[in-house]
Backbone as JSON, one array per atom type, in Angstrom:
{
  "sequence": "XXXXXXXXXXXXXXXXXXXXXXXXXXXXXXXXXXXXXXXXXXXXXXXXXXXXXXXXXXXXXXXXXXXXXXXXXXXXXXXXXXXXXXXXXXXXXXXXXXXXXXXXXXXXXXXXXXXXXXXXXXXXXXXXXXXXXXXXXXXXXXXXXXXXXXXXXXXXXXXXXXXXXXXXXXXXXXXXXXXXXXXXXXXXXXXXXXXXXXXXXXXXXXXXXXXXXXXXXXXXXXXXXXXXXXXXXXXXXXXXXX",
  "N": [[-12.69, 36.2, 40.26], [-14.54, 33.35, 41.31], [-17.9, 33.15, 40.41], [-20.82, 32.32, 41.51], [-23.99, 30.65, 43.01], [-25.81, 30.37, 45.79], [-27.35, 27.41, 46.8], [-29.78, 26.86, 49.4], [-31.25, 23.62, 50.37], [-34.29, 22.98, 52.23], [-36.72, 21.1, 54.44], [-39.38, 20.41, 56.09], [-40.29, 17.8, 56.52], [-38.36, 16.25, 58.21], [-36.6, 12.88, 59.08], [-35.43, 11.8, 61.1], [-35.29, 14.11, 63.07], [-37.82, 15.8, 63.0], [-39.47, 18.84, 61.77], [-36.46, 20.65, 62.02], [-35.82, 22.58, 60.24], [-37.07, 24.65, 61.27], [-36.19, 24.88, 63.93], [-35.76, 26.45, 67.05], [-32.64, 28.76, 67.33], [-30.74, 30.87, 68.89], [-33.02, 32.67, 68.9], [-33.28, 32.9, 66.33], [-34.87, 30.78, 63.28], [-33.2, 27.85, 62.17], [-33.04, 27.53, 59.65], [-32.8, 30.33, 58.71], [-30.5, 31.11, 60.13], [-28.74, 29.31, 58.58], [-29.06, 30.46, 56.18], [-27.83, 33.31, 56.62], [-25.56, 32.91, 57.38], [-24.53, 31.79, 55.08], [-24.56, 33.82, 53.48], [-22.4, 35.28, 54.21], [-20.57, 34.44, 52.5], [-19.02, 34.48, 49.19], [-21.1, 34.72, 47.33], [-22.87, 34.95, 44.56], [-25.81, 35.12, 44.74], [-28.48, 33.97, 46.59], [-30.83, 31.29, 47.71], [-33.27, 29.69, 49.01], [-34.72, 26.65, 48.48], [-37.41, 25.19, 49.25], [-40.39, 23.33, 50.04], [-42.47, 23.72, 52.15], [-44.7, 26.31, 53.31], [-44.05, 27.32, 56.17], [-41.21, 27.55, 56.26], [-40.94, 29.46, 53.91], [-42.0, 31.54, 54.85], [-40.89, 32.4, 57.14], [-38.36, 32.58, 55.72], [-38.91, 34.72, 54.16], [-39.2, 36.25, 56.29], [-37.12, 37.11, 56.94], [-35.92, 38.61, 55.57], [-34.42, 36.52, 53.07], [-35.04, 34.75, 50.13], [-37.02, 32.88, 48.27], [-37.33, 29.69, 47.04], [-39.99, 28.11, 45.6], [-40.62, 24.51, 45.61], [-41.34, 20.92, 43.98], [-43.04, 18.54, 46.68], [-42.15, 16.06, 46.35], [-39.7, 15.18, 46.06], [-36.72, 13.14, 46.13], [-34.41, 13.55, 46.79], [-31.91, 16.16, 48.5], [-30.18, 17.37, 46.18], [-32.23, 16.2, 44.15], [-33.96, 18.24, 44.26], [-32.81, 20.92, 44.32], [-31.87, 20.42, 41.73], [-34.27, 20.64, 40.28], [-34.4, 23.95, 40.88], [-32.32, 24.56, 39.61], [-33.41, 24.01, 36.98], [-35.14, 26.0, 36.95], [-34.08, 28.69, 36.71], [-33.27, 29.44, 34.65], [-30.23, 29.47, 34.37], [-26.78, 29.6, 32.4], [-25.43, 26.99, 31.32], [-22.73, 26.58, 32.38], [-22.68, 27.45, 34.67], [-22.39, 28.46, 37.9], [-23.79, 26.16, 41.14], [-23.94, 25.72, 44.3], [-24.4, 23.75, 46.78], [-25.92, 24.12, 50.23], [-26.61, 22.28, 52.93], [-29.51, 22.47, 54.88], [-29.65, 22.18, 57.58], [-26.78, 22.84, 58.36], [-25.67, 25.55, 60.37], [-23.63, 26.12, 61.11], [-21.38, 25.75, 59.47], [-18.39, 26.02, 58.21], [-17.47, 29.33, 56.67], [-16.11, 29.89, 54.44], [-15.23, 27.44, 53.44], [-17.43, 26.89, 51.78], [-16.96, 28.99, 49.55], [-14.62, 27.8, 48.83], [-15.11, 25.48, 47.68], [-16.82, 26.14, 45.52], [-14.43, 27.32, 44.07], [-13.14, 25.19, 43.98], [-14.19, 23.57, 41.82], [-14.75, 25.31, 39.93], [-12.6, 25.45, 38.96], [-11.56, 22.8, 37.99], [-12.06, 22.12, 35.0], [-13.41, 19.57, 33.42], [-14.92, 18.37, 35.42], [-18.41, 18.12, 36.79], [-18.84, 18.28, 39.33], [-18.1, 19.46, 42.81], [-16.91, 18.92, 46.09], [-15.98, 18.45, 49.18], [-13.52, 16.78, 51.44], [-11.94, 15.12, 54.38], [-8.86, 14.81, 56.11], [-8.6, 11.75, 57.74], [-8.11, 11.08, 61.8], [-9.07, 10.32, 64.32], [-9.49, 6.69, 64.33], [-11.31, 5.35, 64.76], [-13.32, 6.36, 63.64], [-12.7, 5.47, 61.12], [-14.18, 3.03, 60.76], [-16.54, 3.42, 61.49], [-19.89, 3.57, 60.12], [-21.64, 5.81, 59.91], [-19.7, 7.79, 59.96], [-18.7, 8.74, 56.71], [-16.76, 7.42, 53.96], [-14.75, 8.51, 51.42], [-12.41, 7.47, 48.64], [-9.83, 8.63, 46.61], [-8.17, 9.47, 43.35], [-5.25, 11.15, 41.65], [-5.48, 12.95, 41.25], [-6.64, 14.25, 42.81], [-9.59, 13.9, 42.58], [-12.87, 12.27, 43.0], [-12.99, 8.56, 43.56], [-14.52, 7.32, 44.53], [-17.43, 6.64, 47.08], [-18.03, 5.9, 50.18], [-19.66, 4.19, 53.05], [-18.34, 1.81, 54.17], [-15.05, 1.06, 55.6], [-13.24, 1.95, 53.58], [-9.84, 2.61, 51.86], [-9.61, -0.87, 51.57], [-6.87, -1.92, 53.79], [-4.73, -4.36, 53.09], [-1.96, -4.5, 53.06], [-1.06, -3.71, 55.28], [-0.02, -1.11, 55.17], [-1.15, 1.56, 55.68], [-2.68, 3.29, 54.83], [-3.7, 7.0, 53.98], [-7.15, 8.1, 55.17], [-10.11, 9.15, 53.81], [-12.15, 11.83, 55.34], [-15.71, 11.89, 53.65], [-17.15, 15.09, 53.54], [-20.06, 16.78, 53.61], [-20.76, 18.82, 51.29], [-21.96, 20.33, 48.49], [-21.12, 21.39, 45.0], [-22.0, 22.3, 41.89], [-22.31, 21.83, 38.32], [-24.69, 23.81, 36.31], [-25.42, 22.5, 33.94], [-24.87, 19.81, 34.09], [-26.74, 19.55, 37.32], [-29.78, 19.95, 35.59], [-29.28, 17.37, 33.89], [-29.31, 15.55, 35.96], [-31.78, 14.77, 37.21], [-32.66, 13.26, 35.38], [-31.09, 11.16, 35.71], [-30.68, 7.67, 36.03], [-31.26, 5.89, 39.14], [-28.52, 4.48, 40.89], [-27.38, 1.3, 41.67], [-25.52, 1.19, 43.8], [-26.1, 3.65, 44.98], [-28.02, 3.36, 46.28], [-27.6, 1.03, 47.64], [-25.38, 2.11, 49.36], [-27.25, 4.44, 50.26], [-26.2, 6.76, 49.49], [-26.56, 9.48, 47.38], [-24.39, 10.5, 46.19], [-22.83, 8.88, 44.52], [-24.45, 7.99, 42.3], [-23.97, 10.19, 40.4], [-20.92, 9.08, 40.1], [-21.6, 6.21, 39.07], [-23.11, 6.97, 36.55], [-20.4, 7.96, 35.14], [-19.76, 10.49, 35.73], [-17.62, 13.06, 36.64], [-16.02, 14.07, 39.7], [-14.55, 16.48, 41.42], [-12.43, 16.72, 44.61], [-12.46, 18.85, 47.01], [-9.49, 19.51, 49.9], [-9.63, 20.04, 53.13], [-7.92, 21.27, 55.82], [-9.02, 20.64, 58.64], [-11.93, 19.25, 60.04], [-15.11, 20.45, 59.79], [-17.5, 21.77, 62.13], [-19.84, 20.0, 63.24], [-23.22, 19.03, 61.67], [-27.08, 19.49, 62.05], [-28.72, 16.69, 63.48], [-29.92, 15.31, 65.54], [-31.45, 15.24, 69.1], [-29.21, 15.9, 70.93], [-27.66, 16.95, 69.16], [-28.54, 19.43, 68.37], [-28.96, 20.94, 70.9], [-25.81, 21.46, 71.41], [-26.03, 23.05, 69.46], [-27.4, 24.99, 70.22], [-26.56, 25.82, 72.15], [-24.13, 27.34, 71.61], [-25.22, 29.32, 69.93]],
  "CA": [[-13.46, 35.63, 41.37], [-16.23, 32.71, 40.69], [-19.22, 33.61, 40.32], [-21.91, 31.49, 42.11], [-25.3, 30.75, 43.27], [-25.65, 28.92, 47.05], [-29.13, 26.87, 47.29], [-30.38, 25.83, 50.54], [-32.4, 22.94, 50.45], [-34.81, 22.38, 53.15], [-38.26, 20.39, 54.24], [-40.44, 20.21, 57.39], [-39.94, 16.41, 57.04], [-36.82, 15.33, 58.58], [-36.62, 11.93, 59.65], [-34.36, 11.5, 62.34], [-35.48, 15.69, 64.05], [-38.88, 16.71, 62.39], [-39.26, 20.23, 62.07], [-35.83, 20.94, 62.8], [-35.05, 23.59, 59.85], [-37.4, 26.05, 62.56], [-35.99, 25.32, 65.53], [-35.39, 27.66, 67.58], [-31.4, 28.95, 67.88], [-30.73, 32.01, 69.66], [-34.12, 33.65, 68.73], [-34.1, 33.1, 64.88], [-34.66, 29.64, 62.43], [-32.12, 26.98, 61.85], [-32.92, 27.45, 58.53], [-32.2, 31.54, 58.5], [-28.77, 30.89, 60.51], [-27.79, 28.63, 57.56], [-29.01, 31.58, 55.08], [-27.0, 33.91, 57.08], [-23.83, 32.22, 57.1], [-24.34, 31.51, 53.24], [-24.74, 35.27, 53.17], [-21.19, 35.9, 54.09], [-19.77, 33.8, 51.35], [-18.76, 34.74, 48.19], [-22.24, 34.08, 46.44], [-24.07, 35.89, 43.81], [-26.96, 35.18, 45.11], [-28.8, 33.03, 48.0], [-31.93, 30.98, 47.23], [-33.78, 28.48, 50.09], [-36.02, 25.69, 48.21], [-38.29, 24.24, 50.24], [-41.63, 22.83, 49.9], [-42.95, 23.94, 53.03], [-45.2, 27.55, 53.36], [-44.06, 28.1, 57.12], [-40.17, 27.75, 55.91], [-40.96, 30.03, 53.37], [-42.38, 32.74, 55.63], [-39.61, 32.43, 57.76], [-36.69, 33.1, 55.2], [-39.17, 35.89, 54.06], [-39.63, 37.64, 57.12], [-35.56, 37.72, 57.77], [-35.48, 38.83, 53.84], [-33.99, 36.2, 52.27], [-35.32, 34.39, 48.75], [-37.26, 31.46, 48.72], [-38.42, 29.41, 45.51], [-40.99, 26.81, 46.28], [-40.28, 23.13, 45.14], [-42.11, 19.98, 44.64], [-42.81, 18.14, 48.02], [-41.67, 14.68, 46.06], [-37.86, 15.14, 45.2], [-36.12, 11.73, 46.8], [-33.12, 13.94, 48.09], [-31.38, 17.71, 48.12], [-29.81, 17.58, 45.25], [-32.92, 16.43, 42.99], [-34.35, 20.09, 44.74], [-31.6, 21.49, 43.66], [-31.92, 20.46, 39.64], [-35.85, 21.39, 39.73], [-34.03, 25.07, 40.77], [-31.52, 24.5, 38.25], [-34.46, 24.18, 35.92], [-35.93, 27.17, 36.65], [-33.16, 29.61, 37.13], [-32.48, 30.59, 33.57], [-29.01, 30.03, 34.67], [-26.34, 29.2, 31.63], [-25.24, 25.36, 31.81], [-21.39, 26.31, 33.28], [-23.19, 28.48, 36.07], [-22.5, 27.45, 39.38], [-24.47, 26.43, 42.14], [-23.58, 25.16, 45.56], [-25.87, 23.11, 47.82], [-25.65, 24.22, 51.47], [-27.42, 22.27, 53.52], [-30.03, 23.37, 55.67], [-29.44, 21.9, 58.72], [-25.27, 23.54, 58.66], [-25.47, 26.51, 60.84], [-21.85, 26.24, 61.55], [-20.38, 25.73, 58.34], [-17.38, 27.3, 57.53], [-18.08, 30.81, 55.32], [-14.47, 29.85, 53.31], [-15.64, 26.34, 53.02], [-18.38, 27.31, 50.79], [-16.13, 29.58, 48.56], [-13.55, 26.78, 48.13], [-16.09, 24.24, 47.02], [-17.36, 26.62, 43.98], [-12.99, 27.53, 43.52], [-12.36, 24.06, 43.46], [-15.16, 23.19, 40.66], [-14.29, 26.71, 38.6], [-10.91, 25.07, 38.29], [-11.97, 21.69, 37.25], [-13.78, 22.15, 34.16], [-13.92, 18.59, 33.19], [-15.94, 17.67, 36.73], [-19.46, 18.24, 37.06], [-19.27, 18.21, 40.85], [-16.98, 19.16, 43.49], [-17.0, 18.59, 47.28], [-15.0, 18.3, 49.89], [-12.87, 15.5, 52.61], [-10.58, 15.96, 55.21], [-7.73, 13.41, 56.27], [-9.14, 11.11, 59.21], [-7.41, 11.43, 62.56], [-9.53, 9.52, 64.63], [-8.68, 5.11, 63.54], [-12.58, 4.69, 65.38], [-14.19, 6.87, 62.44], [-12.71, 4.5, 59.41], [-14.94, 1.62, 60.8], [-18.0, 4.28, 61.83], [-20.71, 3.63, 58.48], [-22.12, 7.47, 59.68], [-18.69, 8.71, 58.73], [-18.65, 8.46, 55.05], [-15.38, 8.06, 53.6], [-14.1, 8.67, 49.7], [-11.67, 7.57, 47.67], [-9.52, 10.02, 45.63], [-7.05, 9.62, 42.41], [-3.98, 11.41, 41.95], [-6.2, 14.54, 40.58], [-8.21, 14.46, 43.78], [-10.97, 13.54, 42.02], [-13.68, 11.09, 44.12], [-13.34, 7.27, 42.79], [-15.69, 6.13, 44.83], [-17.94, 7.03, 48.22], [-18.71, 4.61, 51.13], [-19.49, 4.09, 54.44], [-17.28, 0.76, 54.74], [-13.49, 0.88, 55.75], [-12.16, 1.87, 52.14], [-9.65, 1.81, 51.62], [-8.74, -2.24, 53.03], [-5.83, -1.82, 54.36], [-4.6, -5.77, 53.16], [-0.57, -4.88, 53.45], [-0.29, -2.76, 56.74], [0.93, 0.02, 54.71], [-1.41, 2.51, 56.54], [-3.13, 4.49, 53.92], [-4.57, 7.84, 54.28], [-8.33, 7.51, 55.27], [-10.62, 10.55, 54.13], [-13.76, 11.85, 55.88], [-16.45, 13.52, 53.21], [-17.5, 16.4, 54.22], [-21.52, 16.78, 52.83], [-21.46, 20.24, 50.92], [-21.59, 20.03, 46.84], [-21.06, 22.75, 43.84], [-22.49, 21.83, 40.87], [-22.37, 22.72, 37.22], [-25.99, 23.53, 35.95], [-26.08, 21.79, 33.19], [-25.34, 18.91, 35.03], [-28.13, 19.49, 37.37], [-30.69, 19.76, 34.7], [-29.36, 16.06, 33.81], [-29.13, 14.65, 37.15], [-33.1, 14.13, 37.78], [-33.02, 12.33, 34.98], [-30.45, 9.76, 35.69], [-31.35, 5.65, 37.02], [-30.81, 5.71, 40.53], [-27.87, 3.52, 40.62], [-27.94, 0.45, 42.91], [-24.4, 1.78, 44.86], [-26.44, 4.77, 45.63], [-29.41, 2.58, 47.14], [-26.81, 0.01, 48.76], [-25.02, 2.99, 50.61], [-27.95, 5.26, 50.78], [-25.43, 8.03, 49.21], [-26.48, 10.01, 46.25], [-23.32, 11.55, 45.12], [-22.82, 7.69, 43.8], [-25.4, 8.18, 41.0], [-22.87, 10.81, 39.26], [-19.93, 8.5, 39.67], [-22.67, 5.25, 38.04], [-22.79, 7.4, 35.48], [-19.01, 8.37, 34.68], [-19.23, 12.0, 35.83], [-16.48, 13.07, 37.69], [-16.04, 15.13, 40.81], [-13.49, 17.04, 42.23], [-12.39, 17.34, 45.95], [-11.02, 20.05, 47.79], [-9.44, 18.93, 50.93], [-9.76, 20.59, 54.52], [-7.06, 20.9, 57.23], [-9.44, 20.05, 59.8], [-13.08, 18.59, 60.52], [-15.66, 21.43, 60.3], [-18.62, 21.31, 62.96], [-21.11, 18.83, 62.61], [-24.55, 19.84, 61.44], [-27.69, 19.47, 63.23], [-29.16, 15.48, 62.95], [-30.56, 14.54, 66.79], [-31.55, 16.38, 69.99], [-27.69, 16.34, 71.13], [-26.76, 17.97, 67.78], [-29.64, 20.48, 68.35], [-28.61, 21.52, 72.13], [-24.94, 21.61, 71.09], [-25.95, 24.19, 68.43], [-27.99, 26.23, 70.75], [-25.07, 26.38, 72.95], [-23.24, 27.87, 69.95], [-26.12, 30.57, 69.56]],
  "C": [[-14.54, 34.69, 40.82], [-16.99, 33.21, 41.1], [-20.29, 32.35, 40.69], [-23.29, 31.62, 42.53], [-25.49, 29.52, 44.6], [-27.48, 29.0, 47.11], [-28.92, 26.34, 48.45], [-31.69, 24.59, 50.46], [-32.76, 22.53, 51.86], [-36.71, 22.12, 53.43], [-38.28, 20.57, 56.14], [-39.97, 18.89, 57.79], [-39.24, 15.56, 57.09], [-37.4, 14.09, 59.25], [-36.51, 11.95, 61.01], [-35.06, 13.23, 63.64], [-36.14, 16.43, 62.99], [-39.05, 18.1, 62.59], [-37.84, 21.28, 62.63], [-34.95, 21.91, 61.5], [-35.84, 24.84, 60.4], [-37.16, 25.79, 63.68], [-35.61, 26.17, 65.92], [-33.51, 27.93, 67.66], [-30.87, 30.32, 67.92], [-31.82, 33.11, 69.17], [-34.37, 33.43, 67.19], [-33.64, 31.21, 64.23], [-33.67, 28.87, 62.77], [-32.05, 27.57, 60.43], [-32.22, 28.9, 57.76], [-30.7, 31.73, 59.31], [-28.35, 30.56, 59.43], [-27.88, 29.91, 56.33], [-27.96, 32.49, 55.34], [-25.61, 33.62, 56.9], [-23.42, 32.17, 55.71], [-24.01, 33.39, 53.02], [-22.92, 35.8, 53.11], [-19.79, 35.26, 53.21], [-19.61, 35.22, 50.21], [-19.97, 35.09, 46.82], [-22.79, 34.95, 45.9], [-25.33, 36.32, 44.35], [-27.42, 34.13, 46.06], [-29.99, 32.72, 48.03], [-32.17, 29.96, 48.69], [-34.78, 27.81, 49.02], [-36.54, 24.98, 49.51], [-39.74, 23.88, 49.63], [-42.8, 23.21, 50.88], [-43.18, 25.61, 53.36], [-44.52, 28.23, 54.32], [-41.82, 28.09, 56.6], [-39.78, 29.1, 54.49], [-41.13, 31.43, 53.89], [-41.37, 33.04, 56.32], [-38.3, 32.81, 57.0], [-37.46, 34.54, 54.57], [-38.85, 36.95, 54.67], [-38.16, 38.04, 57.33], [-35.12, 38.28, 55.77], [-34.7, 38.02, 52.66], [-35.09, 35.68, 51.11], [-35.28, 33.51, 48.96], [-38.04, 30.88, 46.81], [-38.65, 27.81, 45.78], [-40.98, 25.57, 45.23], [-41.39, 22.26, 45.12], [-42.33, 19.59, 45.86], [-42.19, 16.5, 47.16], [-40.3, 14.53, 45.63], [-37.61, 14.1, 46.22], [-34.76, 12.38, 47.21], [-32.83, 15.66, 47.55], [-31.23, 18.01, 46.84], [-30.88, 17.3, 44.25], [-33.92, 18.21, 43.3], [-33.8, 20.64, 43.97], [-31.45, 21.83, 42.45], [-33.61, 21.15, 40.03], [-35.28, 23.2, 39.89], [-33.33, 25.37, 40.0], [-32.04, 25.1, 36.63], [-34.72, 25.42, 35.36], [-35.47, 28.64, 36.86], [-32.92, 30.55, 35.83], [-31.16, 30.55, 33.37], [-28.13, 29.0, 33.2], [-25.62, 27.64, 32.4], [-23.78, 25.53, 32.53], [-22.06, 27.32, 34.4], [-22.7, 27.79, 37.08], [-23.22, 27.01, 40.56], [-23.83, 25.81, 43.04], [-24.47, 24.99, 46.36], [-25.14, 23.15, 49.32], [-26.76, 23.73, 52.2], [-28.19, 22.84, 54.75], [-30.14, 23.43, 57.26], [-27.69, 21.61, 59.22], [-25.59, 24.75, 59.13], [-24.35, 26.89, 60.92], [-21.44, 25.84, 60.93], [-19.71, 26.61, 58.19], [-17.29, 28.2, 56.55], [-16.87, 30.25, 54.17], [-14.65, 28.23, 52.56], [-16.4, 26.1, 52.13], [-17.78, 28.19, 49.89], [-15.09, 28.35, 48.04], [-14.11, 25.92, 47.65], [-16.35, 25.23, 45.42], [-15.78, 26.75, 43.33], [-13.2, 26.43, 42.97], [-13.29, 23.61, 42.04], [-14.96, 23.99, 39.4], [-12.62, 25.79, 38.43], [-10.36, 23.72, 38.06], [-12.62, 21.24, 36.38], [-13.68, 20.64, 33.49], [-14.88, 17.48, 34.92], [-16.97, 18.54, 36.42], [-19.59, 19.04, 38.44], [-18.19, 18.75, 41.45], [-17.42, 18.93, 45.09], [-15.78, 19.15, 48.13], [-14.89, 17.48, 51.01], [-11.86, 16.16, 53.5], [-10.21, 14.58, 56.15], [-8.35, 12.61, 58.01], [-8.21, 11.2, 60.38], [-7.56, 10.33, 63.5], [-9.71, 7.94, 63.99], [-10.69, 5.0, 63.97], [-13.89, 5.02, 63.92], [-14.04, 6.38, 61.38], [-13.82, 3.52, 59.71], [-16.49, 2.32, 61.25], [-18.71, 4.27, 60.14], [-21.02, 5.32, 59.07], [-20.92, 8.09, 59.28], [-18.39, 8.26, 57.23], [-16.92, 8.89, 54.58], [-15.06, 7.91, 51.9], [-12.67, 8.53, 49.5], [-10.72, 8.66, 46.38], [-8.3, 9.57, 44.86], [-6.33, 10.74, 43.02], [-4.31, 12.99, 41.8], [-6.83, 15.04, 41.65], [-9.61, 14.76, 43.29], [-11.59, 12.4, 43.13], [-13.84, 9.59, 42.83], [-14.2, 6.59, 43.34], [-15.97, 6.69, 46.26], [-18.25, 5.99, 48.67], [-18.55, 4.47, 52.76], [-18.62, 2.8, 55.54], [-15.83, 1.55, 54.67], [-12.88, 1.17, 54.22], [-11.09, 2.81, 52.03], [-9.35, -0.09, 52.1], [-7.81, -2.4, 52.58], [-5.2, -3.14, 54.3], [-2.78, -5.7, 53.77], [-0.22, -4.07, 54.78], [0.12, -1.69, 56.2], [0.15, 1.4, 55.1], [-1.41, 3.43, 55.43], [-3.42, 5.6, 54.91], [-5.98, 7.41, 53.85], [-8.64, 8.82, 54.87], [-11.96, 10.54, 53.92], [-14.08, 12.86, 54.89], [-17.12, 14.53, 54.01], [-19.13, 16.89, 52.96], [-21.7, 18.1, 52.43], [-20.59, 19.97, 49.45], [-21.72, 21.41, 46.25], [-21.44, 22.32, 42.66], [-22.5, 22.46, 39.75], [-23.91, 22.89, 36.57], [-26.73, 23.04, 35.38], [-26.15, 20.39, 33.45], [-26.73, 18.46, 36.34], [-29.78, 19.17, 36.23], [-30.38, 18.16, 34.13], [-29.8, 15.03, 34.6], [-30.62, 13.82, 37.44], [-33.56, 13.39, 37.01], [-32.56, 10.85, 34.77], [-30.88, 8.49, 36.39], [-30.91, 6.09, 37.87], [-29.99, 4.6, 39.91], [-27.74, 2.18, 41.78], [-26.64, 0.85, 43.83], [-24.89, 2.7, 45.54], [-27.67, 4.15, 46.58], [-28.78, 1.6, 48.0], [-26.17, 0.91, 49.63], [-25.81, 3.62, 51.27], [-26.9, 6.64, 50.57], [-25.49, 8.78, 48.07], [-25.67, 10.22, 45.13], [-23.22, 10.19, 44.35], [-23.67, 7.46, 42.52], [-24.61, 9.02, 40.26], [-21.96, 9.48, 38.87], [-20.58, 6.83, 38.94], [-22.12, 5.76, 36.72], [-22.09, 8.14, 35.1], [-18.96, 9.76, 35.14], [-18.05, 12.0, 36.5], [-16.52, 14.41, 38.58], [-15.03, 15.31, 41.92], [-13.6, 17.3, 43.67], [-11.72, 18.09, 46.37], [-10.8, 18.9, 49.21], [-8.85, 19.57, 51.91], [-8.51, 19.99, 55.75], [-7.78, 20.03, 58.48], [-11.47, 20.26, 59.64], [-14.14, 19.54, 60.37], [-16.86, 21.25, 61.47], [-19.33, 20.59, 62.26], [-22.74, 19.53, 62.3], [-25.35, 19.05, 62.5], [-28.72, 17.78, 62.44], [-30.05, 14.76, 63.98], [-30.7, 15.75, 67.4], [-30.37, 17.13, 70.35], [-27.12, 17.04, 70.57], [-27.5, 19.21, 68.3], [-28.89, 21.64, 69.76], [-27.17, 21.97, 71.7], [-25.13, 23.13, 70.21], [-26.38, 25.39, 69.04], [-27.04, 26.78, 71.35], [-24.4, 27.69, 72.57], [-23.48, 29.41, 70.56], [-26.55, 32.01, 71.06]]
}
């Protein structure tokens, strides 16, 4: 069985729906739903970074494990390495970044992300895509779509149309799916790599591995999982849920 470690990263200051890893959904957090759910994975263990006291109190009081971060990391994943840091954990360890605003992530979805990485030991990274269905979502920039060799490895992330389609021959399109596994010693590198300018022209992180040659494996999903929580609409939708 792998052996893992799922981090939640989450902050107070969302852009787009401030304060929205305590909203309310059916009486407890956003942020302790997403712990919860992580809970029924596979995972060694179940950490929340955050930066923020009242997110901290909150994964307290429902008992989970919180270890307090800078407030200046420029995205999840540099969170992520500062926990990396300070874990102790040997450099093939695993971690998996669940974000904190997935309530409704799939529990198996989060086990197959750390599989697929335990059984890629020349990747760093792994992820996961799932085959487009919808023709409206190749030309949507919010759906992010990847590239994949013959290994299902990721050659490349982007929110344009890739592949273009020049002979009609009607590729497969595939939607990423935003939940990473990471090797630790990779983390502990990552915060120190250049931002790369692909990752600042998409606005997509994972693009700073593939800058600098890492490589990262995808699993790939029958079907679509729920969407996380990003606006009010997402928010109500979720309460629904709850």
């Amino acid at each position: 069985m792998t052996v893992f470690t799922v981090v939640i990263p989450a902050r107070l200051a969302s852009t787009r729906l401030e304060r929205k890893a305590l909203a309310d959904l059916g009486g407890k957090p956003m942020v302790v739903r997403v712990a919860e759910r992580a809970q029924q994975s596979k995972a060694k263990q179940i950490l929340v970074a955050t930066d923020a006291v009242e997110i901290e109190a909150a994964c307290h009081a429902a008992g989970f494990n919180v270890l307090m971060t800078r407030a200046d990391h420029p995205s999840g994943t540099d969170r992520i390495a500062e926990v990396a840091s300070r874990l102790g954990l040997d450099d093939e360890a695993l971690i998996v970044n669940v974000q904190g605003d997935e309530p409704l992530i799939p529990v198996e979805l989060i086990n197959q992300v750390a599989d697929t990485l335990a059984a890629n030991p020349q990747c760093v990274m792994s992820t996961a895509a799932v085959a487009i269905q919808n023709v409206e979502e190749i030309t949507n920039p919010n759906a992010v779509k990847v590239v994949l060799n013959q290994q299902r490895e990721a050659l490349y992330f982007s929110r344009a149309a890739v592949p273009y389609d020049r002979t009609q021959s009607s590729p497969t399109y595939y939607r990423h799916i935003g939940i990473y596994a990471y090797r630790v010693g990779f983390l502990k590198k990552y915060a120190q790599l250049a931002t790369s300018p692909l990752e600042v022209a998409e606005s997509l992180e994972q693009l700073r591995a593939l800058w600098h040659g890492y490589r990262i494996a995808v699993h790939l999903v029958s079907e679509l999982p729920p969407a996380g929580v990003d606006t009010l609409e997402d928010l109500a939708r979720v309460r629904a849920f709850f």
